[in-house]
C-alpha positions as CSV (number, residue, x, y, z in Angstrom):
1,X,0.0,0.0,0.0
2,X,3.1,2.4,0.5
3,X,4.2,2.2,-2.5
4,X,1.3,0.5,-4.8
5,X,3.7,-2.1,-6.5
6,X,2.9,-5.7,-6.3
7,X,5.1,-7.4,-3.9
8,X,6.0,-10.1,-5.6
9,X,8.0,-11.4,-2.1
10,X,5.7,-10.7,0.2
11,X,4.2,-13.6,2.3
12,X,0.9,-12.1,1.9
13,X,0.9,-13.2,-1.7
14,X,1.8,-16.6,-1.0
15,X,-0.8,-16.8,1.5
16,X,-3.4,-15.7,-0.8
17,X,-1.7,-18.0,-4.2
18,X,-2.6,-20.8,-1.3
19,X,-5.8,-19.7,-1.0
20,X,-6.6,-19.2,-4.7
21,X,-5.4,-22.5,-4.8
22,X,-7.2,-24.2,-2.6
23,X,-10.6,-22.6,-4.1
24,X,-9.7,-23.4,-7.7
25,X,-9.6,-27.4,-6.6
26,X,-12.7,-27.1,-4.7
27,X,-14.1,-25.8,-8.5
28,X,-11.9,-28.2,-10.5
29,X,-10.1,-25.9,-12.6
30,X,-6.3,-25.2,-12.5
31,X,-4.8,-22.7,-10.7
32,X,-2.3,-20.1,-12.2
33,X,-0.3,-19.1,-9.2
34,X,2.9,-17.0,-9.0
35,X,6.3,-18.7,-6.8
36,X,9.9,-18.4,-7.6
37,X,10.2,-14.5,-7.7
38,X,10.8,-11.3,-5.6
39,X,11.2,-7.9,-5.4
40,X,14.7,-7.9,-4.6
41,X,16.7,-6.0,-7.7
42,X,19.5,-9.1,-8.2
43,X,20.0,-12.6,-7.1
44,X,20.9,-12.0,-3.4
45,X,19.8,-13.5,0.0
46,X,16.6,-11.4,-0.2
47,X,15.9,-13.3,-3.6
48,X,16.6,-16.7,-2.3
49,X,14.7,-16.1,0.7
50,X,11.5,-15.1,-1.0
51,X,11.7,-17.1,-3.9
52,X,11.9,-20.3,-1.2
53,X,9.2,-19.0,0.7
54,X,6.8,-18.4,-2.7
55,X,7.6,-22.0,-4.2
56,X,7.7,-23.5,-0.6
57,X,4.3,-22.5,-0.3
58,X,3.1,-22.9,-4.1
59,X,4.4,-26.6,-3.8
60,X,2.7,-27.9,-0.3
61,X,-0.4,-25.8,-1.2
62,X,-0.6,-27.9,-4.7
63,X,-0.8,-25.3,-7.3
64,X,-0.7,-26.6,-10.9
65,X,0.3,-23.7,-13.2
66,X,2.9,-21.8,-11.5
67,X,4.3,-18.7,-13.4
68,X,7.1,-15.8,-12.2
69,X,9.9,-17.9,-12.0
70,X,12.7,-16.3,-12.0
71,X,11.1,-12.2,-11.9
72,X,13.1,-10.1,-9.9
73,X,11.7,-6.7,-9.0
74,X,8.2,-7.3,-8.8
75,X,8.3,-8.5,-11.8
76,X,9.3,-6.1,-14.0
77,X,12.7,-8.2,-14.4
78,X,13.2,-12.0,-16.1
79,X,16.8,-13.4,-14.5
80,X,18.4,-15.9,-16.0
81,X,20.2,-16.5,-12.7
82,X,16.8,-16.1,-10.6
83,X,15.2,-18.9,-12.7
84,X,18.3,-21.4,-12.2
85,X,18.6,-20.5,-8.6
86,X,15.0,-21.2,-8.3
87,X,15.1,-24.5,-10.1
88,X,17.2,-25.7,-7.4
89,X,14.5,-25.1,-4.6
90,X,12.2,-26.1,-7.0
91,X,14.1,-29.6,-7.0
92,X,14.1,-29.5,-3.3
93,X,10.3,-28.6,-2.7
94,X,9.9,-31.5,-5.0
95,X,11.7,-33.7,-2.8
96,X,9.9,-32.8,0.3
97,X,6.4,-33.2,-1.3
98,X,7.7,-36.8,-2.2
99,X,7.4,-37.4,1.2
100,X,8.8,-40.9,2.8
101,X,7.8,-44.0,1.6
102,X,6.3,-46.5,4.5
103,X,6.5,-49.7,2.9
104,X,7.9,-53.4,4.7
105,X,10.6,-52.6,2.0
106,X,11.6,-48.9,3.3
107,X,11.2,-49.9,7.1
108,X,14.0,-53.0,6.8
109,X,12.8,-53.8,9.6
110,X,15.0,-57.1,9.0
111,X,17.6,-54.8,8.6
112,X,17.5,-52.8,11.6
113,X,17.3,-56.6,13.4
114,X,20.4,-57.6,11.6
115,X,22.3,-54.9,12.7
116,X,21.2,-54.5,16.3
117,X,21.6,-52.1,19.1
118,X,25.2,-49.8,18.2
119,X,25.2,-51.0,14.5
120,X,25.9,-48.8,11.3
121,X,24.3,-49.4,8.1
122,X,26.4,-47.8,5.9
123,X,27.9,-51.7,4.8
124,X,24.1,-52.4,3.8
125,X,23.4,-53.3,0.3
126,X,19.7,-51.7,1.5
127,X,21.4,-48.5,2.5
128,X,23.4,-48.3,-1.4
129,X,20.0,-49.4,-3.0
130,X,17.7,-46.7,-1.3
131,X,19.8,-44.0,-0.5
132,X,20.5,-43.2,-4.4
133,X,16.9,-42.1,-4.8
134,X,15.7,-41.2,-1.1
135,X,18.2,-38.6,-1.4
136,X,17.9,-35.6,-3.3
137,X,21.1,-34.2,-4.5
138,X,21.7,-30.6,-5.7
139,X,23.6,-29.0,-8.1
140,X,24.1,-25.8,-7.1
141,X,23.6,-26.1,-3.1
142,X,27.2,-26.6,-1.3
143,X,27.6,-29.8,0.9
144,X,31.6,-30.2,1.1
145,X,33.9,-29.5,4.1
146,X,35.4,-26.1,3.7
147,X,38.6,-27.2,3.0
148,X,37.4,-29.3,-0.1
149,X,35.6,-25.9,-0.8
150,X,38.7,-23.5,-0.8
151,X,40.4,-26.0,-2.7
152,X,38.1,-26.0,-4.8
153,X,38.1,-22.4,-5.4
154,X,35.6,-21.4,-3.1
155,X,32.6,-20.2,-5.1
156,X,29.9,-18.7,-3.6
157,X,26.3,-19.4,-4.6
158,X,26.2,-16.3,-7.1
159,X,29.2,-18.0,-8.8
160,X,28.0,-21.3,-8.9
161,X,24.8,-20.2,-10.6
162,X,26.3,-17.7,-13.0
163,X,28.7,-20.6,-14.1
164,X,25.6,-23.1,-14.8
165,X,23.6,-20.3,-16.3
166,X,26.8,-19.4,-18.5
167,X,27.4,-23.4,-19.5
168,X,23.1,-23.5,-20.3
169,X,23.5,-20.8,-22.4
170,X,26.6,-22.4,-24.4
171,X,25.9,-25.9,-24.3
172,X,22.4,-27.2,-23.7
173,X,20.6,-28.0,-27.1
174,X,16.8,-28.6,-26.9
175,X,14.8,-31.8,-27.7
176,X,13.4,-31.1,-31.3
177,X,9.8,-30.4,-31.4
178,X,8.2,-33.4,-33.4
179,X,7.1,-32.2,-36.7
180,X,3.7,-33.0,-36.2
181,X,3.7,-30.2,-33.2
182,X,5.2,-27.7,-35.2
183,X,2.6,-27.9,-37.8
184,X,-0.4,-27.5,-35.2
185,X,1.7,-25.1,-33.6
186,X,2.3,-22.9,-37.3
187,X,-1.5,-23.3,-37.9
188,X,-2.4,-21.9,-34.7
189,X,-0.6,-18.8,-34.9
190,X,-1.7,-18.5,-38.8
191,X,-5.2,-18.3,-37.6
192,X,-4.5,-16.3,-34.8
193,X,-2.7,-13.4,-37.4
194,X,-5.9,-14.1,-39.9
195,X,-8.4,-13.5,-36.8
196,X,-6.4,-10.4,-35.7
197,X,-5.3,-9.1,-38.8
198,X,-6.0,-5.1,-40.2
């Protein structure tokens, strides 16, 4: 109200994205919400905090159409280095929603019996089957011991993401469209120009 932009970080919008949400499944229709994006100016800890928050939210509250990754200042801003940083929470809010399988399988209980009382389970062919895809693992997010780190070079998260935006950029090459896609896809925008032609 101070300032009569859209705060595209504010927990207020979140909260009513979750709410929109929640009302467009009681009608069955989907529900274009916003997450991934805030009013911060560049990628900085005020970014990452609100884009978390925003898809934190937009993910447990089950939106199905979520636009505004990667905006910075209220929107008026597309970032490159926004939208990868945000594909890494994205990844992670994917996780959590996941949840823990309960299964006789995940519970090894015959496990845990085998081991006993002061046991590890690190020498567990259960522990290398599962932990490959009950963990999630990032790419951008840091999880060495600092000296690895400063051998390493010691990048901070700003460099990390400008490096994977940068090798994107120069290296990724896009499935083709199928043929038959780009035709419907040519027709559609023919009639579109024909409807809104003159």
């Amino acid at each position: 109200m101070a300032t009569s932009i859209l705060s595209y970080g504010a927990p207020e919008l979140a909260l009513v994205s979750a709410a929109m949400t929640d009302v467009s499944k009681w009608l069955g229709v989907p529900m274009f919400s916003t997450a991934g994006c805030s009013d911060s100016k560049v990628l900085d800890q005020q970014a990452a905090i609100e884009a978390t928050l925003s898809i934190t939210v937009a993910a447990l509250s089950g939106a199905n159409l979520i636009h505004d990754v990667g905006y910075l200042e209220s929107g008026l801003l597309g970032s490159f280095d926004m939208l990868v940083m945000s594909d890494e929470v994205i990844g992670m809010a994917k996780r959590i929603l996941r949840g823990i399988g309960v299964t006789p399988e995940t519970l090894a209980v015959d496990v845990i019996e085998q081991v006993g009382p002061g046991g590890h389970y690190l020498t567990q062919e259960h522990t290398r089957t599962h932990f490959k895809t009950e963990t999630w693992f990032p790419t951008l997010i840091d999880r060495q011991m600092r000296r690895t780190w400063e051998a390493s070079g010691s990048q901070t998260m700003a460099e990390r993401v400008r490096a994977k935006v940068k090798d994107i950029v120069e290296h990724h090459e896009p499935l083709p469209i199928p043929a038959a896609v780009e035709r419907s896809l040519q027709e559609i925008v023919a009639q579109a120009e024909e409807r809104h032609a003159g």
